[in-house]
BAFI-14227 format. One line per 5 residues: their letters; for each residue x, y, z of C-alpha. Coordinates in steps of 0.5 Angstrom, whole numbers, plus 500, padded with zeros to 3 digits. Example, Ala and Ser with C-alpha at 12.3 -4.5 7.8 and 13.67 -1.06 7.14 Angstrom:
// BAFI-14227
as	525/491/516  527/498/514 .
// end
This chain:
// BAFI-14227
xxxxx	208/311/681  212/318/684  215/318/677  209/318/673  206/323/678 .
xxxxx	210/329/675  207/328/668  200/327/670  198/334/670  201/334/661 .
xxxxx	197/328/660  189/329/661  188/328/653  191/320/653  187/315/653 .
xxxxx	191/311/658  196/314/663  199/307/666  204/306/671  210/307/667 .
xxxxx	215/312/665  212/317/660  219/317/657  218/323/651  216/327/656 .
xxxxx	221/326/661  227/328/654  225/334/654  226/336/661  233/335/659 .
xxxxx	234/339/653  234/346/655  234/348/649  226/346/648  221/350/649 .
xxxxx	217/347/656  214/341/656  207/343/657  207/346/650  210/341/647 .
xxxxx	206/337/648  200/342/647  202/343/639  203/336/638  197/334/641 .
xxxxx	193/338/636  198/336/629  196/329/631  189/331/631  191/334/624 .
xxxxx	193/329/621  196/322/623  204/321/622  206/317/617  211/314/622 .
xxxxx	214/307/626  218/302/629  221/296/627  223/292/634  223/294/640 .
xxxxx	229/292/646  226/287/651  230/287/657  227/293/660  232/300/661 .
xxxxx	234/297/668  235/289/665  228/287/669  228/281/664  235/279/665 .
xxxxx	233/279/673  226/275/672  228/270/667  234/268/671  231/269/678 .
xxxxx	225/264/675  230/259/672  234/259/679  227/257/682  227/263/686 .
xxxxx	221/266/683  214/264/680  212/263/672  207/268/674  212/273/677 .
xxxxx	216/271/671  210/274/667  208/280/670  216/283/669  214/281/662 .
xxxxx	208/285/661  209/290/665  215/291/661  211/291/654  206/296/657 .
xxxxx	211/302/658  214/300/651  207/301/648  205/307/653  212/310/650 .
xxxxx	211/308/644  203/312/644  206/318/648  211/319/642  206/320/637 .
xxxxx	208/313/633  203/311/628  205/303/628  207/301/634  210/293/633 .
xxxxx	207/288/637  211/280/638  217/283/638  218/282/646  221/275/647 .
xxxxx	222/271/653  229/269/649  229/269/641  224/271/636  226/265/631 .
xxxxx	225/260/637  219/264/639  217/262/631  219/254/631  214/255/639 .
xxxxx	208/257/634  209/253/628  210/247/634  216/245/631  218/242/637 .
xxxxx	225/237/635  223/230/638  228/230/644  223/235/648  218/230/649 .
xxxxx	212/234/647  206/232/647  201/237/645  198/243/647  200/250/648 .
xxxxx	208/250/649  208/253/656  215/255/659  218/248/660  218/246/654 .
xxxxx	220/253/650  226/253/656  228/247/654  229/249/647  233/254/648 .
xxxxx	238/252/654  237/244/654  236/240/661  238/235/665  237/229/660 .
xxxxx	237/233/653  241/239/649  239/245/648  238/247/640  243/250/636 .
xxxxx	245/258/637  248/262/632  249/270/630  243/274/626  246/276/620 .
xxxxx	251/281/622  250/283/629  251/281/636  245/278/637  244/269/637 .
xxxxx	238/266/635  235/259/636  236/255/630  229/251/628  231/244/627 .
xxxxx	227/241/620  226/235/616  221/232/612  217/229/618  216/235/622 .
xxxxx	208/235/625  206/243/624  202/246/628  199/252/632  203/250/638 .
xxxxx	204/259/641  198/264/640  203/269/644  202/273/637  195/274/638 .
xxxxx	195/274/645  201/280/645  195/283/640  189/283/644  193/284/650 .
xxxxx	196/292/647  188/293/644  186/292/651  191/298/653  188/302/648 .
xxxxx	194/301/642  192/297/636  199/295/634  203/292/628  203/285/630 .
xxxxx	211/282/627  212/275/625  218/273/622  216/271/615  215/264/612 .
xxxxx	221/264/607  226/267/612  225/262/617  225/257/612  232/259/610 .
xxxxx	235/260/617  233/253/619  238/248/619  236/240/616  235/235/624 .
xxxxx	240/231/626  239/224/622  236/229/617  240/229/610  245/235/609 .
xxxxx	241/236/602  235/237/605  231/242/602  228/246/607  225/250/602 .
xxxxx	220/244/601  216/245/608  213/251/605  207/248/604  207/244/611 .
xxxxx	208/251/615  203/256/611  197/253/614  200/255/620  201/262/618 .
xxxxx	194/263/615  192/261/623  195/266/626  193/271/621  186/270/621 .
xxxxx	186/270/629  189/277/628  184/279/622  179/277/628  181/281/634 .
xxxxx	181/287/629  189/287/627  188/293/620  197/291/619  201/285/620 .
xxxxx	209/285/619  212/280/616  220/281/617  224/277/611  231/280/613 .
xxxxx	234/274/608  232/278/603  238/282/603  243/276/602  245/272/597 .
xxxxx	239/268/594  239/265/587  233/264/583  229/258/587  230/261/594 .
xxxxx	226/268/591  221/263/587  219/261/595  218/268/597  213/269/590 .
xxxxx	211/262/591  208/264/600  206/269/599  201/269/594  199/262/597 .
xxxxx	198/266/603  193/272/599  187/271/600  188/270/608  192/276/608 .
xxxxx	185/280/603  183/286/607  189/286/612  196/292/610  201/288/610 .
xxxxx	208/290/610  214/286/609  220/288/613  228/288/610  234/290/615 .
xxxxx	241/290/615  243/291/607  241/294/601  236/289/597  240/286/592 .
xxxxx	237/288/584  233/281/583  230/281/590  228/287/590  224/285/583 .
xxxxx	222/279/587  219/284/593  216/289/590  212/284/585  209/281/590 .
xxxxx	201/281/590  199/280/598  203/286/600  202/293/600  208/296/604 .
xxxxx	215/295/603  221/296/609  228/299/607  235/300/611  237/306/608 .
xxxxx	242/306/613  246/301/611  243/299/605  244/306/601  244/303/594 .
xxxxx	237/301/595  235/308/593  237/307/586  233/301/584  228/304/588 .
xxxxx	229/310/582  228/305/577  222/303/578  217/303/585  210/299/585 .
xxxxx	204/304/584  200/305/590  204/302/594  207/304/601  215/305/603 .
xxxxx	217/304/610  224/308/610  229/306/616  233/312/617  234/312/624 .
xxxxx	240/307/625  238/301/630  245/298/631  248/304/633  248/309/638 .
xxxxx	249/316/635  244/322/634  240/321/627  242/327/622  236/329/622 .
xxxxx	237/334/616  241/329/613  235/324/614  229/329/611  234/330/604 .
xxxxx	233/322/604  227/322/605  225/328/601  228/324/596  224/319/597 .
xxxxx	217/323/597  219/325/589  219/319/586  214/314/591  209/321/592 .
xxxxx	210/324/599  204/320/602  207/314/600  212/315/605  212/312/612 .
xxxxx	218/314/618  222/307/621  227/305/624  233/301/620  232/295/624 .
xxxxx	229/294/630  232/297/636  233/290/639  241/292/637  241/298/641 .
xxxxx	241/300/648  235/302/651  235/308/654  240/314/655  236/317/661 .
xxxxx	238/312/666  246/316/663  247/319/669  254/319/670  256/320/662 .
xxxxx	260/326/659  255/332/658  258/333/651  258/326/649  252/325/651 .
xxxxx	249/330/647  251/326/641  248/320/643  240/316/642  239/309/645 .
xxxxx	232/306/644  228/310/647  230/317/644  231/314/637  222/313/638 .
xxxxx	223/321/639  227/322/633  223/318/628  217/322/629  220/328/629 .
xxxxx	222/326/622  215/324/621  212/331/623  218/335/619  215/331/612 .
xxxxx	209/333/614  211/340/614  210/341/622  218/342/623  220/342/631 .
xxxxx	225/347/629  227/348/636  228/340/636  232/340/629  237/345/631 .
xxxxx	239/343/638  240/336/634  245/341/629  248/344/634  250/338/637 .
xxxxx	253/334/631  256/340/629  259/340/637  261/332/634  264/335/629 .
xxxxx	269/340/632  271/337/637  279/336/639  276/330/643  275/326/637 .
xxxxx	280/328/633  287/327/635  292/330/629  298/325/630  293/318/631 .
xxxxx	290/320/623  298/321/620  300/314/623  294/312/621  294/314/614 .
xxxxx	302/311/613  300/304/614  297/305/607  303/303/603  305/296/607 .
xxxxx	304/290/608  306/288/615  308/283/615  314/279/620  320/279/617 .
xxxxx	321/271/617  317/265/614  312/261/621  316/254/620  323/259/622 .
xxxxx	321/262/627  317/256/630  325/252/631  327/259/633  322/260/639 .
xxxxx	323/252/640  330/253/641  328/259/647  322/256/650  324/249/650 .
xxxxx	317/246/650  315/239/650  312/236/644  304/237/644  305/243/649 .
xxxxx	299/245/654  296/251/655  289/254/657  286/260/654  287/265/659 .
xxxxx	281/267/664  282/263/670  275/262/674  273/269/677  270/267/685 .
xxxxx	265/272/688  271/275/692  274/276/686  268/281/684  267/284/690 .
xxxxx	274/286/691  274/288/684  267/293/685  270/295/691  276/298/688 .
xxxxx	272/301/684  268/304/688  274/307/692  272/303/698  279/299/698 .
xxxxx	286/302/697  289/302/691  295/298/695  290/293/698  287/291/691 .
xxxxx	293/290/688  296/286/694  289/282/693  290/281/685  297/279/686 .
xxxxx	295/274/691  289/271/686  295/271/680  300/267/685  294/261/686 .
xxxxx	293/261/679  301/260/677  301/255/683  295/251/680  298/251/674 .
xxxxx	305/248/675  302/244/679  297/241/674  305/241/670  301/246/664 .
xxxxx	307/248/660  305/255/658  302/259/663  296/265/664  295/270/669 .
xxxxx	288/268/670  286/276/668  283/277/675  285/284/674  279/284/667 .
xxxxx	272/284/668  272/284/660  275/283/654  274/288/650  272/294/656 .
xxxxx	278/292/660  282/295/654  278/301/653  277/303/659  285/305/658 .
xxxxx	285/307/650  282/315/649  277/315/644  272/310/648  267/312/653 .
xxxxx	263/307/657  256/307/659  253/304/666  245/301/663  248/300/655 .
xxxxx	247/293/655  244/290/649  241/283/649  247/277/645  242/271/647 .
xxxxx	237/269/652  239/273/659  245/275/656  246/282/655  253/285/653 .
xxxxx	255/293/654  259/296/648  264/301/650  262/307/645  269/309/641 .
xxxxx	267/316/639  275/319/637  281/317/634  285/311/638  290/311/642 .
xxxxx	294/309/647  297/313/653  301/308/657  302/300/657  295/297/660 .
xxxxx	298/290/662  306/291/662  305/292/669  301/284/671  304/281/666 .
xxxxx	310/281/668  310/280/674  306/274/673  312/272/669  317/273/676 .
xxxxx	312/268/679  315/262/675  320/260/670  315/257/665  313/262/659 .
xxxxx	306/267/662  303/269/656  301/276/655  295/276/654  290/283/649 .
xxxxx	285/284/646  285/285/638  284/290/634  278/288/630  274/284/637 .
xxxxx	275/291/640  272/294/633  267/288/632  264/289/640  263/296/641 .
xxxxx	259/301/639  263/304/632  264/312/630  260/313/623  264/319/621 .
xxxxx	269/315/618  269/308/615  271/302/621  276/299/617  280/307/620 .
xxxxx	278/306/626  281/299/625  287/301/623  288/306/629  286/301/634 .
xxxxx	291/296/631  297/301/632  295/302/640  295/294/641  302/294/637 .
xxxxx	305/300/642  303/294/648  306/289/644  312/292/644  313/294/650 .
xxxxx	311/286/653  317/284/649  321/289/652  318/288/659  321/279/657 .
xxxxx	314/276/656  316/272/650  309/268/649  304/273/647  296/273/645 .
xxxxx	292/277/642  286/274/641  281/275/635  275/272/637  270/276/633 .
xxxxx	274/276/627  268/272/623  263/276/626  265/282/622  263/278/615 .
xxxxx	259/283/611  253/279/609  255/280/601  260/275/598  262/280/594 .
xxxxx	264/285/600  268/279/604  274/280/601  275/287/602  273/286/609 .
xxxxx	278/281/611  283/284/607  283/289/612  282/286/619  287/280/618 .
xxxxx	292/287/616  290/290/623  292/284/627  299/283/622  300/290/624 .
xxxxx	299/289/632  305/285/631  310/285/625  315/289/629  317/282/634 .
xxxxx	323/278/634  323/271/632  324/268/638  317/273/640  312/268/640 .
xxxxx	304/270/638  298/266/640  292/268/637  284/265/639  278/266/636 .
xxxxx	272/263/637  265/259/633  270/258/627  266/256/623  272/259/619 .
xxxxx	273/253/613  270/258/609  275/263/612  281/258/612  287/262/606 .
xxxxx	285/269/611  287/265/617  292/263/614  294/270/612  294/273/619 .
xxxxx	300/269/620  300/268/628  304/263/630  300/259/635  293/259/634 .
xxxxx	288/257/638  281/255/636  274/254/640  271/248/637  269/243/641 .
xxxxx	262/242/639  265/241/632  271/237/630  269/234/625  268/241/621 .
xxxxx	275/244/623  279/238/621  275/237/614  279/243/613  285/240/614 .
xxxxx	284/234/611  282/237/603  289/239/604  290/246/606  297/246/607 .
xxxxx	298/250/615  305/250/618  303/255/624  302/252/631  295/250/632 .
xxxxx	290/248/638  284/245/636  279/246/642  280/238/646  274/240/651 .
xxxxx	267/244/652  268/249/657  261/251/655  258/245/659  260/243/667 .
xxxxx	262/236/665  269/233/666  272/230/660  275/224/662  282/223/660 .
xxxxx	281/218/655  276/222/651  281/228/651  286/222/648  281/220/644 .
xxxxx	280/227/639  288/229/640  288/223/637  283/224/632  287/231/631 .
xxxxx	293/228/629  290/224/623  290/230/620  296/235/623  303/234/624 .
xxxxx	305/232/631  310/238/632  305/243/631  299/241/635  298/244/642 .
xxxxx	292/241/646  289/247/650  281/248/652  277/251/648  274/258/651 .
xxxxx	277/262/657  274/259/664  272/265/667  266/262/667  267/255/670 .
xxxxx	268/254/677  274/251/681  272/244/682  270/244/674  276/247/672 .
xxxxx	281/242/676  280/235/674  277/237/667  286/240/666  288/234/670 .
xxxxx	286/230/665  288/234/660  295/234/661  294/228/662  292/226/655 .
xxxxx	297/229/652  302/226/656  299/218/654  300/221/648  306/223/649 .
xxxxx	309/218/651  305/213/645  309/218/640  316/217/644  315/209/644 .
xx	312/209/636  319/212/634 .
// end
């Protein structure tokens, strides 16, 4: 309580004060440039009186400021903790979001979008889409059944995961097919309704809407691949038609329907499903304020036409932050009568809105929709953002100051609403341009030198200066591999000690001298390990690392780095984007100094192992005041400097792994070509400059890339390793219909994802399998991820019949000639 007693003496006028973080109120103690908290207050206490503002937020984070849902959830998956326990994080969570939310001034406050995984998942649990394998048998879907689902258990697998749209965040992919039996199997819309109406808040309860689910949904094992998806509507609109009128029931006035596929590609028949459902679902949805929700890009011409005809709805939601084009049609024509929710405050970044600049838009919008049609939102929900920058306190003062997460995006958007209404908080605003005229100027972020070697890459092509099948026999005649080369990907099992020496070095708690004494010791057992397993090219292990992206950043200027800015990737899992708000560079080698002193340890080839640039880029929280393929470019001329100087230090194999390649794939197919483009250029600029005898590996992950292959190709490593394990089959397709690929190539030969052991003939098996389709003098047998994650007793017995596998197949190879 202590917290929230320091604000009790603002609040008498609010119907609830809970438990909680008054977070609003505690911003303003930050700025010394507003006026005090108590008047504040007073003032917007009596505008809202005045008139309600036309504001709201899409979606809110789930895992709490301090991860307190990470924690509970795995806490409760360990045994360790109560369902109930579980629970109570749960709705302790969702109270202080409501509470905030109330005490900001929003008008539509969203309920549904906490999850305890996924709300793709949370959809398949209400529509009681429940695959086979499960063993459900009825009733409402408890935890066990719901888990199951999403991680698997001990006799079954868990559902597919797969990226949402073009962010960082995985969603459960609904298994479908003709025989699946809908039902109302979750009420947690409802209950999450009556649950904030019992707080005093009558919330917008938010489903993911009947087409997109359909369109997200992947036809079932034993399904034809040609399922039509599409024709389940009718057998999950009865469901949807429950669930609405239970909220009509409990006194929901608004429902939000997110139809986020909207912004794709979508032929005719796909736009026919959304007229088609939602005129289905109009009489159940009569005297209920519908708003259908779009995020990520602009909606493309003959879906807009499709949204803004349909009957049922009354308000449409836009990203106008990533989805600038939208304005235009919207000048074409907007439905009279109806309401515009514009997303002008960024859900997928971290920077302070423009303000002014967010007011000309939606001034913009007010003259030709009427200003009482216009509502504030956010872009998208702020699920892709991290949650709250009071919980800063060990950032940078300047740099903060140009910052939001979650928490102060709620603030910003109802200052906007406020200013369109005409009650502009001027001292609001100007300390907003104050502090983006301070980004502006800053020296910190502009760095003469980086922006001339950026814009001279412009004229070249960057690429090496022989073809990959001479410079194979060159870098064979140096390393001298056996034919089927085993190697890993470069992580090595990180103990408890290893993490604690790490955090220890860190906090200064142990001496430089100490720790580099123990990290040497940990690469000593790795190389040991691996020449005893008799691996032909080595790795370090990366005991040094705590992650791929931030170990780089940490050393490049132009990144800053938060302590609670996580955001939630899938399930628990929650990453922590490194924030680049400058130009990038390198101010001296970053891994020179372990590499090579894992290469004294041994006489077999250690490869050096980097990050690329558009991982780096994809996996951080990006500038916007210059576009990212910039940033890109600037950040692959700090990766060339570490090349280089790996080859002077001796290291003749290096990786750079681009696990996030596919990731960056705009959502258009018109766009994809200018974004590849850049970013296989980004990775050719890193190392065109090698000899020859200079090997480059690369890795990259969830390649579902057979769409991607000719830019693959194009990057033009010489080594290329893959994570593939779950889908063989899909890979070598490729190589199959014919796709000529000289370089080397190792497709993933087992899961690191799962604890199970291959045994060697498997392994032998999918080499096998392989070597249908590709020569045997360019296939490397490897694992598929890095195997930080794995442990010890694992990862010994899974290599052993790795190499073992390779040389069964060696030897049947050598004994067939």
């Amino acid at each position: 309580m202590n917290k929230v007693a320091s604000f009790q003496c603002l609040t008498p006028s609010f119907k609830f004060s809970l438990s909680s973080l008054s977070h609003s109120f505690s911003h303003h103690h930050h700025h010394h440039h507003h006026s005090p908290p108590r008047s504040f207050l007073t003032f917007s206490l009596r505008a809202t009186s005045i008139r309600a503002m036309a504001s709201h937020i899409v979606g809110y984070p789930r895992m709490g400021p301090k991860r307190e849902l990470k924690f509970a959830l795995e806490s409760f998956w360990d045994g360790k903790s109560s369902a109930e326990e579980l629970k109570q994080v749960a709705a302790n969570l969702r109270l202080s979001i409501w509470k905030q939310m109330a005490d900001a001034g929003i008008q539509h406050i969203p309920s549904n979008t906490f999850s305890y995984y996924d709300q793709v998942l949370d959809t398949t649990a209400m529509l009681g889409a429940v695959p086979d394998r499960y063993k459900w048998t009825g009733g409402e879907i408890g935890f066990d059944i719901y888990f199951s689902m999403a991680r698997g258990n001990a006799s079954v697998p868990a559902m597919e995961m797969t990226k949402w749209f073009d962010t960082n965040y995985h969603f459960i992919v609904p298994e479908l097919g003709p025989d699946v039996k809908f039902s109302y199997a979750s009420h947690k819309a409802v209950d999450e309704y009556n649950e904030a109406k019992a707080l005093g808040v009558n919330t917008v309860p938010v489903l993911v809407g009947p087409v997109s689910y359909l369109l997200l949904s992947k036809p079932a094992k034993g399904v034809e691949k040609s399922f039509s998806l599409l024709s389940l509507i009718d057998k999950i609109l009865p469901v949807y038609k429950e669930v609405v009128a239970e909220l009509k029931a409990s006194g929901a006035t608004w429902i939000q329907f997110d139809e986020p596929t909207l912004v794709k590609d979508l032929d005719a028949h796909q736009l026919q499903a959304f007229n088609y459902a939602y005129a289905e679902l109009e009489s159940t949805l009569s005297g209920l304020n519908v708003l259908v929700e779009t995020y990520f890009a602009d909606v493309p011409a003959e879906a807009y036409k499709t949204l803004t005809s349909l009957k049922a709805v009354t308000a449409y939601g836009f990203d106008f932050v990533r989805g600038t084009k939208t304005l235009d049609l919207i000048k074409q024509g907007f439905p009279s009568g109806k309401l515009l929710f514009a997303g002008v405050v960024d859900g997928r970044n971290i920077w302070a809105n423009n303000l002014e600049s967010s007011l000309n838009t939606l001034q913009a919008l007010g003259d030709i929709v009427g200003k009482e049609k216009v509502v504030v939102s956010t872009s998208c929900s702020l699920l892709h953002t991290a949650v709250d920058l009071v919980n800063e306190t060990k950032l940078d003062q300047e740099i903060k100051s140009w910052l939001a997460f979650a928490a102060q995006k709620i603030v910003e958007v109802n200052a906007l609403a406020k200013a369109f209404s005409g009650q502009k908080d001027e001292a609001y605003f100007s300390s907003n341009a104050a502090a983006l005229a301070s980004r502006k100027s800053s020296p910190r972020v502009t760095n003469e030198a980086v922006q001339k070697a950026a814009a001279a890459l412009k004229g070249s092509d960057h690429r090496r200066a022989t073809n990959v099948s001479s410079r194979l026999d060159a870098q064979q005649k140096k390393l001298n591999l056996p034919i089927l080369p085993t190697t890993t990907i470069g992580s090595f099992p990180q103990t408890a000690d290893l993490r604690r020496v790490r955090r220890e070095f860190k906090a200064n708690k142990i001496s430089e001298e100490d720790y580099i004494h123990f990290i040497k010791e940990e690469i000593n057992n790795v190389v040991k390990i691996q020449e005893e397993l008799d691996i032909d090219v080595l790795v370090h292990g990366e005991p040094e690392r705590n992650d791929m992206v931030e170990y780089f950043g940490e050393q490049l200027s132009g990144f800053a780095f938060t302590a609670n800015g996580w955001v939630q990737s899938y399930g628990s899992r929650c990453v922590k984007p490194p924030i680049i708000y400058g130009d990038v560079s390198r101010p001296k080698p970053m891994t020179v100094f372990w590499s090579s002193t894992a290469q004294s340890l041994t006489k077999r080839p250690m490869k050096g192992m980097l990050t690329g640039p558009v991982t780096i880029l994809n996996w951080s929280f990006v500038r916007d005041d210059q576009p990212r393929f910039e940033t890109c470019y600037q950040i692959a001329l700090a990766i060339q400097d570490e090349v280089e100087d790996l080859e002077r230090a001796g290291i003749t194999v290096i990786q750079i792994d681009e696990a996030a390649l596919r990731e960056g794939l705009p959502l258009r197919k018109s766009e994809e070509a200018f974004y590849l483009n850049w970013a296989v250029h980004s990775f050719r600029i890193t190392n065109c400059g090698v000899h020859d005898t200079t090997q480059i590996h690369t890795h990259m992950c969830y390649s579902n890339f057979n769409d991607i292959i000719h830019s693959i190709i194009d990057m033009d490593a010489d080594v290329i390793t893959i994570e593939n394990s779950r889908s063989d089959e899909k890979l070598l397709s490729v190589f199959r219909e014919g796709v000529k690929y000289g370089a080397g190539i190792g497709p993933g030969v087992y899961d690191i994802h799962s604890p199970r052991i291959p045994p060697t003939e498997e392994i032998a098996d999918r080499i096998n399998k392989m070597l249908a389709v590709l020569e045997s003098n360019i296939l490397w047998v490897n694992p598929d991820c890095g195997l930080k994650t794995r442990k010890y007793t694992e990862v010994k017995p899974a290599l052993t019949n790795l190499v073992a596998a390779a040389k069964l197949i060696r030897n049947q190879l050598a004994s067939s000639k």
